[in-house]
GUGURO-364524 format. One record per residue: x, y, z of N, C-alpha, C, O in turn. Coordinates in steps of 0.1 Angstrom, whole numbers, plus 5000, padded with zeros to 4 digits. Layout:
! residues N
XYZXYZXYZXYZ;...
This chain:
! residues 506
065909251002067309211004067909291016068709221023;067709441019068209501030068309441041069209421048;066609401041066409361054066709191059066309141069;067309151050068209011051069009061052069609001060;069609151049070909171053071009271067072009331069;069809291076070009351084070209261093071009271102;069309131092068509061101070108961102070408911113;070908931092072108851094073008951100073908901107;073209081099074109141111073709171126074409191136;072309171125071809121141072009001146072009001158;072108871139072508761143074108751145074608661152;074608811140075808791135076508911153077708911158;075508981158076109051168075809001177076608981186;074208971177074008901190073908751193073808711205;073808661182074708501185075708531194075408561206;076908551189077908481199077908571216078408521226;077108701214077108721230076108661237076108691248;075308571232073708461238075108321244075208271255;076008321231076808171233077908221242078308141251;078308331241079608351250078808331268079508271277;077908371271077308351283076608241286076008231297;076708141278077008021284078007981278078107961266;079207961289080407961291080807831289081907811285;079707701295080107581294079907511286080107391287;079307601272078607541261079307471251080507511250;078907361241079707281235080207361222080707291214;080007481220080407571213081507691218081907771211;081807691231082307781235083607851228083707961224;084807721228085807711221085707801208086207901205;084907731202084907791187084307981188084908081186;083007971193083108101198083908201203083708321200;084808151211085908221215086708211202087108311195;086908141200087908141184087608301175088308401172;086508261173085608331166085808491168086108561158;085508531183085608671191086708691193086808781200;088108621189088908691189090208701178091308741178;088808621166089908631156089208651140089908651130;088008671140087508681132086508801132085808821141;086508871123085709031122085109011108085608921100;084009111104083309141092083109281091082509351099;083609331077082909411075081809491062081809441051;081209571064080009591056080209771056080409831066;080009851041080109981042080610021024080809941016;080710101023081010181009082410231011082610311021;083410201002083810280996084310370979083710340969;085110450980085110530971086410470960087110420969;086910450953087810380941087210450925086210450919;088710490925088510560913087810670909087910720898;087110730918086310830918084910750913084210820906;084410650914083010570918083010510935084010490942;081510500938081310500949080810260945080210200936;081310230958081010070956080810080969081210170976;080009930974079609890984080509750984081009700974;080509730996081409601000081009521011080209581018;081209411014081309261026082409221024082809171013;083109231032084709131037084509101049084009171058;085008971048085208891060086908891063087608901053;087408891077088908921080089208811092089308851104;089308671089089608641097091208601103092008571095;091408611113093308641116093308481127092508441134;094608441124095208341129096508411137097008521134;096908341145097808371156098408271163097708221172;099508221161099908091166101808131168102808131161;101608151184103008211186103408351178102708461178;104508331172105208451169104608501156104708611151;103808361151103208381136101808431135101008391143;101408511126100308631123100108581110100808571100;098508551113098008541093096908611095096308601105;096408691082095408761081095008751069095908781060;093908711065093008691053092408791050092008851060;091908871035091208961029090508891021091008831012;089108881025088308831017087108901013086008871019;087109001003086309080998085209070987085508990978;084309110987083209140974082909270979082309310989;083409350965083109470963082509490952082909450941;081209570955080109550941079909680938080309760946;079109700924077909850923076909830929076609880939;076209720922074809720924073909650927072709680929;074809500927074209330934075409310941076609360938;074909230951075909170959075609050956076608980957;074508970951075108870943074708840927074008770920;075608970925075508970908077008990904077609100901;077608850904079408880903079608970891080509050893;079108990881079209090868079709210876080809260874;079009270883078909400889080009420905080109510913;080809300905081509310911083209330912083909240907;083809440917084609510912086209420913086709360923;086809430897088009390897088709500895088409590888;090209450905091409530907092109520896091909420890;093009610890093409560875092409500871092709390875;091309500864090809460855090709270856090209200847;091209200869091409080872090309010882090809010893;089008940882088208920888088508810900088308700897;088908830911089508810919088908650927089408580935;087608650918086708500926086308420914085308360915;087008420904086408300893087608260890087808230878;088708240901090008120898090408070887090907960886;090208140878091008070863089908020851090007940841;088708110856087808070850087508070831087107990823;088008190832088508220817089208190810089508220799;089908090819091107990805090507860805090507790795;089907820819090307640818089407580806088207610803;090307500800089907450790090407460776090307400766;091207590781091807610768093407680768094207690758;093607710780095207760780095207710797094607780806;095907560800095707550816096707660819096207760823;098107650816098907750824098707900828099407940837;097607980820096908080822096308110836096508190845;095107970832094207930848094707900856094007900866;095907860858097407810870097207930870096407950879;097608040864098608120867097208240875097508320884;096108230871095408340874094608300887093808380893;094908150890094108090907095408130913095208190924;096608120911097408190924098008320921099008370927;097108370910097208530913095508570924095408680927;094508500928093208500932093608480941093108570948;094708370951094808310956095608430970095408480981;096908440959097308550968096708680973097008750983;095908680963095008830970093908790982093008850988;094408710981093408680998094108701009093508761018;095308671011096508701021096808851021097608911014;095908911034096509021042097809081046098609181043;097608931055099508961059099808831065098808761070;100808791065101208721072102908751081103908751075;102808751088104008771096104808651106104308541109;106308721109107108621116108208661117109008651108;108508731130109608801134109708911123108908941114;111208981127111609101117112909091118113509011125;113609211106114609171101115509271112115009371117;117009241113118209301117117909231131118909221138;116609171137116509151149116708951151117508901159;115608901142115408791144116608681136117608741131;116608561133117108461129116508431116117208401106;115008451116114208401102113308531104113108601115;112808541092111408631094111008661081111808691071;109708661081109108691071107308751066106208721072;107408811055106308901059106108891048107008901040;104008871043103308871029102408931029101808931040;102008981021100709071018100709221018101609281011;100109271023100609431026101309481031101009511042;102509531025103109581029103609681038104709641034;103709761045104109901047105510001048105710121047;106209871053108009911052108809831049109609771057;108609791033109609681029111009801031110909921029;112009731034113509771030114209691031113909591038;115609691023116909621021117809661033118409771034;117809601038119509631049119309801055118109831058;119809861056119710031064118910071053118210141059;118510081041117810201039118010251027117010281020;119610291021119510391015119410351000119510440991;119310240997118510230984117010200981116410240970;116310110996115010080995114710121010115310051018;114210191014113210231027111610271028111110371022;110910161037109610211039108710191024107510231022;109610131016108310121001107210021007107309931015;105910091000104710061005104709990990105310030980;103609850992102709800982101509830982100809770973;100809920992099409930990098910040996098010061004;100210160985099910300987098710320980098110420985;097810250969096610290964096210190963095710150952;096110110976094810020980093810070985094010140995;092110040980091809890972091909900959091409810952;092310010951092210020936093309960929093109930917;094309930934095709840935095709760946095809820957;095509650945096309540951097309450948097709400937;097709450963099409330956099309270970098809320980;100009160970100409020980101909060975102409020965;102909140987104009090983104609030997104008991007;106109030995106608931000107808971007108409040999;108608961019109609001022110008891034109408881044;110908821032112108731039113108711042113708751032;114008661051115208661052115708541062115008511072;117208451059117208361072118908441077119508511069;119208411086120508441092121508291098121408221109;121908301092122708151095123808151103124508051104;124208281112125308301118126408361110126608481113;127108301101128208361095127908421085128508521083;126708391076126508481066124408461064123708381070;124208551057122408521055122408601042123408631035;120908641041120308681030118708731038118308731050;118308791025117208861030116508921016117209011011;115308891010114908860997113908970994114209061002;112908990987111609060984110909070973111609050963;109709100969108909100956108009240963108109280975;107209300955106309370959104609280954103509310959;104809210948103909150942104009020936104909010927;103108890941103508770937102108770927101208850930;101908690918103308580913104008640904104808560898;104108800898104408860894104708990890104209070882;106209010901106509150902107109210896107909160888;107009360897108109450890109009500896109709570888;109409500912110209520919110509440926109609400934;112009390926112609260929113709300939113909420938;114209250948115609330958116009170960115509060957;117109210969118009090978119209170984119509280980;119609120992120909131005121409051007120708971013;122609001006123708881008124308971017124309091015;125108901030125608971041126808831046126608721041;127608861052128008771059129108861071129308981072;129508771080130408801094131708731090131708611090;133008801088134308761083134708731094135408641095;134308801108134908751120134108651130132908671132;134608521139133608501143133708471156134808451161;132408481163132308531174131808721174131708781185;131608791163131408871163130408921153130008851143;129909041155128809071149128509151136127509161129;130009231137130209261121130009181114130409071113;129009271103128709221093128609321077127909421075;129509241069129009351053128309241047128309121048;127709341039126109321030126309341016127109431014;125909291007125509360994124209350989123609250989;123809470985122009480982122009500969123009550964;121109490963120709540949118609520951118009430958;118109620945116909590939116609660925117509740920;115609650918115209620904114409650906113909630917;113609750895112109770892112309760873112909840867;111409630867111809570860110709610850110809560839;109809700853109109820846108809920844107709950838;110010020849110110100855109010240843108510340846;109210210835108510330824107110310821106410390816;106810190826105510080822104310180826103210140822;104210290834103010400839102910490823101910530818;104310520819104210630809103610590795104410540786;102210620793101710630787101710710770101710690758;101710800777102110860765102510850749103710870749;102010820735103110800725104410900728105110890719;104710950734106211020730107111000744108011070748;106710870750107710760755107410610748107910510753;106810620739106510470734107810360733107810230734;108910450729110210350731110710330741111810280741;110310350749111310360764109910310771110110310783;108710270769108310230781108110090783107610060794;108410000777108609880781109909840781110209720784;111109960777112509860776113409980787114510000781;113310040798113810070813113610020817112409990818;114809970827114609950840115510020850116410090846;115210000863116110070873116709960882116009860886;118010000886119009930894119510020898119910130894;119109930915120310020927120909890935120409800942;122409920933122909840942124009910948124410010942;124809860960125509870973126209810980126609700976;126609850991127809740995127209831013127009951016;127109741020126809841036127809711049128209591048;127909801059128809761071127609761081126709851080;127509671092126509651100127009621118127709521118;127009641126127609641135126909701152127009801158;126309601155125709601165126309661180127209571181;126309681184127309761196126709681209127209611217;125509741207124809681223123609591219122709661212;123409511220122509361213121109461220121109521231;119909471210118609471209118309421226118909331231;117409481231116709491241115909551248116009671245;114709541260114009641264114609781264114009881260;115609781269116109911281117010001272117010121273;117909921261119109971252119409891245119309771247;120009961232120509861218121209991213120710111213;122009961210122610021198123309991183124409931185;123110021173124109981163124510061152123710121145;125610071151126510141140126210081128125709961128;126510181113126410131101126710241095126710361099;127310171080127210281065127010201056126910071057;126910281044126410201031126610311023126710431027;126910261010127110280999126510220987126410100985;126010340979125210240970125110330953125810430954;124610310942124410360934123110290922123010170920;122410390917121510360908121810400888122510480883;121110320884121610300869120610290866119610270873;120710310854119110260842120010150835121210140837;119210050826119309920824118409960812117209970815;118709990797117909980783117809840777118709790770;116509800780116409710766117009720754117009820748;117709590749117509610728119009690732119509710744;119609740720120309800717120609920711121609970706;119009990712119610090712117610150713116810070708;117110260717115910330714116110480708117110540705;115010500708115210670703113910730714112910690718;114710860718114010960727114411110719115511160716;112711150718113211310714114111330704114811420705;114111200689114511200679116211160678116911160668;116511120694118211080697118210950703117510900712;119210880696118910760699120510740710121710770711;119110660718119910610734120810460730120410350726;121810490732122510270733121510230746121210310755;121110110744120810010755121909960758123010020754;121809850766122909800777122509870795121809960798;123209790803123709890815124610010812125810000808;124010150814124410300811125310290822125010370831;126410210824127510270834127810390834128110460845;127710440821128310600821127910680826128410790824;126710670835126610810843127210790859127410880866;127410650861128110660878129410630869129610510868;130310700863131510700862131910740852132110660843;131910930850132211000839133911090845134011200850;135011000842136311060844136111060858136711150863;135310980868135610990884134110910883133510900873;133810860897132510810901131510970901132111080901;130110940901129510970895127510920903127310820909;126710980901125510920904125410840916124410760916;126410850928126110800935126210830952127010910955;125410760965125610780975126010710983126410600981;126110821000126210741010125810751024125610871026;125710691035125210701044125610671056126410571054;125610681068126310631079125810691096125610811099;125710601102124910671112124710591123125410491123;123710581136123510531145121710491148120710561146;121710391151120210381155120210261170121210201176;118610251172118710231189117810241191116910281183;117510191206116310221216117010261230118010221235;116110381235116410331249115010391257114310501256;114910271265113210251272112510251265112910141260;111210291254110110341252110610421241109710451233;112010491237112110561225112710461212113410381217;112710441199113510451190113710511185112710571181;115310551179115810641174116910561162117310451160;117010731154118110701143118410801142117610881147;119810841135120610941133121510881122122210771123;121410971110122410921099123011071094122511181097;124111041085124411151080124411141061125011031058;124111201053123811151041124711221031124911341033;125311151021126311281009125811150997125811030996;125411230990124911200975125211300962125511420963;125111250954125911270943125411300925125511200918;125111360921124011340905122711330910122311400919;122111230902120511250901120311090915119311030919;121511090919121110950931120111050943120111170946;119410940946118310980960118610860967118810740963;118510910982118610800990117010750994116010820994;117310640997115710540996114910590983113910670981;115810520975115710550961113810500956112910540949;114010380966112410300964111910330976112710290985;110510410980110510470990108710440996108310330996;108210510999106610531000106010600989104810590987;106910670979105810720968107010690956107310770947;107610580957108110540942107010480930107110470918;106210460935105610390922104410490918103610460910;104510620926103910750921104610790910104110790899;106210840915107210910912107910840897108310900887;108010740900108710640897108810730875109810740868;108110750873108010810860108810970856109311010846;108711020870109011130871110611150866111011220857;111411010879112910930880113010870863114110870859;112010840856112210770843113010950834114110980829;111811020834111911120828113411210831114211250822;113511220844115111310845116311190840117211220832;116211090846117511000833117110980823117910890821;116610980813116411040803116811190795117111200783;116811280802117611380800118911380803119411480799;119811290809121211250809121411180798122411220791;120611040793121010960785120711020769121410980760;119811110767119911210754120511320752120211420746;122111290763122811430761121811580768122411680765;121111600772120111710774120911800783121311910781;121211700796122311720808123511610807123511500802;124211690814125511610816125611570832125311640842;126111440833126011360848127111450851126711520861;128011480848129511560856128811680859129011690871;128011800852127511890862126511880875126311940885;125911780869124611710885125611750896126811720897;124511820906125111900920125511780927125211670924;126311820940126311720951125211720965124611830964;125011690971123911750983124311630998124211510999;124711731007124911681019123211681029122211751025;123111591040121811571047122111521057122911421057;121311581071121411511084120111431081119111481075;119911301085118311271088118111251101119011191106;117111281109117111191124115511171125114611231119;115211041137113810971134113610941151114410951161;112710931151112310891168111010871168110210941162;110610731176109410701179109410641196110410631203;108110631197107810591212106610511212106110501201;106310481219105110411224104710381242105410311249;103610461247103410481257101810371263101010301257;101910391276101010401281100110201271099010171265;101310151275100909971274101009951256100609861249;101510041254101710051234100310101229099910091218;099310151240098510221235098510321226097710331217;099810411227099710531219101210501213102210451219;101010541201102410531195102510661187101610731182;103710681189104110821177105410811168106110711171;105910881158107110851152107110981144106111031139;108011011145108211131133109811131126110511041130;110211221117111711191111111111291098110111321092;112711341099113611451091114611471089115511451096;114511541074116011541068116211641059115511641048;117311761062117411891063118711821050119611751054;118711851036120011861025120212011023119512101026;121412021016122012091016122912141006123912061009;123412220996124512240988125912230998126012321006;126912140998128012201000129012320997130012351004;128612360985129312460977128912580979129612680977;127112580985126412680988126612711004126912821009;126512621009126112651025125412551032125612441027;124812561039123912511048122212531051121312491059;122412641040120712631037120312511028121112431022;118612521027118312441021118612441007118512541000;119112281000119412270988118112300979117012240981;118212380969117712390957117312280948116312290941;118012170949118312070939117811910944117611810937;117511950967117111820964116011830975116211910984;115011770975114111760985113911711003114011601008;113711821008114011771023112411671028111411641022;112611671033111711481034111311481052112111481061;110011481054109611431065108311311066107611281057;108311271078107811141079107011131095107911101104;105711151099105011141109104211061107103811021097;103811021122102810911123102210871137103010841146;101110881139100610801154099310711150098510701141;099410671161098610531167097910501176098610471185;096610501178095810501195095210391193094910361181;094910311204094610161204093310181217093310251226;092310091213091510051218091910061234093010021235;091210111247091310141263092310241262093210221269;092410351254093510451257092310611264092310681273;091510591253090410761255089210641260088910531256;088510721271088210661285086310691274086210761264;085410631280083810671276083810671257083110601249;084510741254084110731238085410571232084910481225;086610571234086910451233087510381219087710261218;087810481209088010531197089510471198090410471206;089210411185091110361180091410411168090410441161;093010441159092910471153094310521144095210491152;094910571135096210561132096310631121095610601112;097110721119097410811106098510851100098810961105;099410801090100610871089100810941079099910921071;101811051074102011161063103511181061104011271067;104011131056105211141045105011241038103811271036;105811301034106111481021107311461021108011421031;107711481008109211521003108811660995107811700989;110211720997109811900994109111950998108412030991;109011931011108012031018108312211021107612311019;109312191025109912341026110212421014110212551013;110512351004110812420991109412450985109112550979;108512350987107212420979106712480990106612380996;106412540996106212631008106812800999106312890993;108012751002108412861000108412910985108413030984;108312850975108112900962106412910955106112960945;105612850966103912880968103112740957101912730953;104612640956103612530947102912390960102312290958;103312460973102812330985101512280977100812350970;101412180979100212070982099911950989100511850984;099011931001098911891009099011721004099511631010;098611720994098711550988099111600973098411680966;100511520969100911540956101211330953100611230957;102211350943102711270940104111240948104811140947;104311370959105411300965104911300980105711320989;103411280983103011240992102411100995102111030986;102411071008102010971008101410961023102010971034;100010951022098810951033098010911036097110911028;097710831049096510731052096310741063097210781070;094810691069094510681084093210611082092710601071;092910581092091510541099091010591107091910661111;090010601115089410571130088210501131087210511123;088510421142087310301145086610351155087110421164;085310331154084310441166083510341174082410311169;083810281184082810181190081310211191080910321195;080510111187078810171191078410151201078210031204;078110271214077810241227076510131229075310151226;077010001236076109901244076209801231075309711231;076909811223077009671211078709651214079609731209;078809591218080409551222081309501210082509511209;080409431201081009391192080909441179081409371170;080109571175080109631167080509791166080509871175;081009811154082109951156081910031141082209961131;081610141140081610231126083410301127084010361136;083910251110085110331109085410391095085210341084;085910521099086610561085087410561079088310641082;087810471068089510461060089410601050088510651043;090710621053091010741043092610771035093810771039;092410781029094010781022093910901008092910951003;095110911005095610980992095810890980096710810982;095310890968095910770958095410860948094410930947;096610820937096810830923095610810916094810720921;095410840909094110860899094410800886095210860879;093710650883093910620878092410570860091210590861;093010530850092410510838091910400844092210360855;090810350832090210210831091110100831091210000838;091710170820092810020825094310000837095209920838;093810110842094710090855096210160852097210110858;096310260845097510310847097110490848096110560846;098510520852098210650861097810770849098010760837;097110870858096411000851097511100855097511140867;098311140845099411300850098311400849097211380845;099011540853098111660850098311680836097311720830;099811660828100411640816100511570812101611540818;100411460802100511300801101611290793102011180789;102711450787103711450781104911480790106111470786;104511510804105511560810104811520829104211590838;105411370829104911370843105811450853105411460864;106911510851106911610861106111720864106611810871;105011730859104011830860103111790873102611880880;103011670876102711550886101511500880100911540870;101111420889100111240891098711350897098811440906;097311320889096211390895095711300906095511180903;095611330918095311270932094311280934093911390929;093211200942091911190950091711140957092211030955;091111160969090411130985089810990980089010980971;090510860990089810760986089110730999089810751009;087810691003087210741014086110591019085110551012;086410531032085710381028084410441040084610551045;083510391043083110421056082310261057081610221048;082510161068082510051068081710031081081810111090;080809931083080409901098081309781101081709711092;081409781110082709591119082009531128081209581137;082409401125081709311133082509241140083509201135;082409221151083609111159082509021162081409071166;082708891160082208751164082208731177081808621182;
């Protein structure tokens, strides 16, 4: 079997360079199709702390402004054609389309061919938001956000892919006077839902206010535990907002500028009418009462400038928040954390703490990226220094300062070896655990990935690369491993997920 499978990646490298040189051949077209839009690859990686071998095929479409990219995977132990032994995400076998109902529950097998269906879709793209008229984006995610930011920014759906997968979704149209702009993290069935209604009161002009809200409509659903068994299927979380939008200098190569603020606040949402936590029973309903105990309460705001000029973008905001609110409430490591956020409101809503003493915390954030040298190299970094007002200007105690780097090297940048490649690292609390000696380089409020693609000298179309990331450690049946399973603020146990793959370009 190896050696069938050597003999079809030797074909598979050297066919189309026999067909690409004859140029006038009645296959050329397709070949060219082929070589510039279709790749394979072949290699091991690591999930879950087991080692699997894999074949995906990636073929990408491109037609104008529009981008589709297919994931078409078999990931095995120990046959590559022994589907038994081939690995499902969630516990969901990703290539027998509804196999297990038809016949006896259709709506099941509906429902489980376009849950198969979507996990094929990469990405698909089309324009972006604040810029374009329509746009929209499926599959992997990497910076869904609502409007500026400060309730949903940069949340990832496939912070611990391939052991989690999701197909989600983010859209919006702009109709001139007013639009919208929608999201799922996962179709056909998510747990975090958002939207933005906006419109322009004036016209002829570019002011525009928004209202956002998003939802995570499982939000307890990780905590395992019996001694959250009431609370983990009946929380949820709501953040919603009101923001000002106002373009100054319209988007362009050379300069753009635009002003904004926002305002927003987060709530828990109990099932039923009432649970019990820690022997005290909570009322269900919307818990208004922590954003508004004898004055507002639980909540933030934001305001600031962002832009390009030549080759840089930038942002500058200024931040005041209030109680247990966080800005980019839904972020790159909410669906780490996300239990963590269950557990501290929870100690508001069983009386533990009181929302009126929750500190206040002031923050500058500022962000800058570039891209040089034909968008060969890209960089981005961003920081945000909080603060007690009551204390000073050192660092707050109470809330986490937050940084965000990242670069990108593309294929013709490093001359003879030829190497592409991209890595970013998010940390919240970086300076505070430093300084109190709990740092860790990958926690649960980290969030970490990279590659690099290594070309094989004199095979043009073949390339060895390494995927690497930080992800959550998870059970058999797919929910998370704390170091404490009574107290996820103890944190989420993390491991090196590590692919090493050979690539094929057609």
């Amino acid at each position: 079997m190896k050696r069938i499978l050597v003999l079809i990646s030797l074909i598979a490298v050297l066919t189309p360079s026999a067909l690409f040189a004859q140029s006038g051949g009645p296959m050329a077209g397709v070949m060219t199709w082929l070589h510039d839009n279709m790749s394979m690859e072949m290699g091991s990686v690591s999930i879950d702390g087991l080692s699997y071998s894999k074949v995906t095929l990636s073929p990408e479409v491109r037609m104008g402004r529009l981008k589709l990219g297919l994931y078409l995977p078999v990931i095995y132990k120990d046959d590559l054609f022994n589907p038994s032994t081939w690995y499902a995400p969630g516990g969901n076998n990703e290539w027998n389309f509804g196999a297990d109902y038809w016949g006896r529950d259709t709506f099941k097998a509906l429902l489980d061919v376009a849950a198969d269906l979507v996990l094929k879709v990469k990405y698909l793209e089309y324009g972006q938001p604040l810029e374009d008229k329509f746009f929209v984006k499926v599959g992997n995610l990497h910076d869904l956000t609502i409007g500026h930011g400060l309730i949903m920014r940069n949340y990832r759906n496939d912070s611990d892919f391939p052991s989690v997968r999701r197909t989600g979704v983010n859209t919006g149209i702009d109709f001139g006077g007013f639009g919208f702009e929608a999201l799922a993290n996962d179709l056909p069935v998510p747990d975090i839902v958002g939207a933005r209604l906006y419109f322009r009161p004036i016209k002829g002009s570019k002011l525009a206010f928004g209202l956002s809200g998003v939802a995570d409509l499982a939000a307890a659903s990780d905590m395992t535990d019996p001694s959250f068994s009431t609370v983990m299927d009946n929380l949820m979380f709501l953040g919603t907002g009101l923001d000002l939008d106002f373009p100054i200098i319209k988007n362009n190569e050379i300069l753009s500028l635009r002003a904004f603020a926002d305002a927003a606040v987060t709530v828990p949402y109990i099932k039923g009418n009432t649970v019990t936590y820690n022997s005290v029973p909570i009322t269900g309903g919307l818990r208004t009462d922590l954003i508004w105990n004898g004055g507002p309460k639980n909540w933030g705001a934001a305001t600031g400038l962002l832009g390009n000029v030549l080759f840089i973008d930038w942002r500058l905001e200024y931040r005041y928040f209030t109680g247990i609110f966080r800005p980019a409430f839904f972020d790159s490591t909410y669906e780490r954390a996300r239990s963590v956020y269950v557990q501290q409101y929870l100690g508001y809503l069983d009386g533990t703490h009181s929302i009126s003493t929750a500190p206040t915390v002031m923050g500058i954030y500022g962000e800058a990226g570039f891209s040089l040298l034909k968008d060969r190299l890209s960089f981005s970094a961003g920081y945000m220094w909080p603060w007690n007002p009551a204390v000073g200007f050192s660092l707050s105690a109470t809330a986490d300062d937050e940084l965000h780097a990242g670069i990108a090297i593309k294929k013709g940048l490093i001359p003879v070896v030829d190497l592409a490649g991209a890595v970013y690292y998010d940390k919240w609390g970086l300076v505070n655990s430093i300084m109190d000696g709990s740092f860790q380089f990958f926690d649960e409020k980290t969030a970490f990935a990279g590659e690099v693609d290594f070309p094989i000298p004199g095979t043009p179309n073949l390339s060895v690369a390494a995927i690497f990331k930080a992800v959550a450690k998870r059970d058999a049946s797919g929910s998370l491993v704390y170091v404490v399973a009574t107290d996820p603020s103890k944190g989420i146990v993390m491991q090196p997920s590590i692919t090493i793959e050979t690539r094929f370009r057609f």
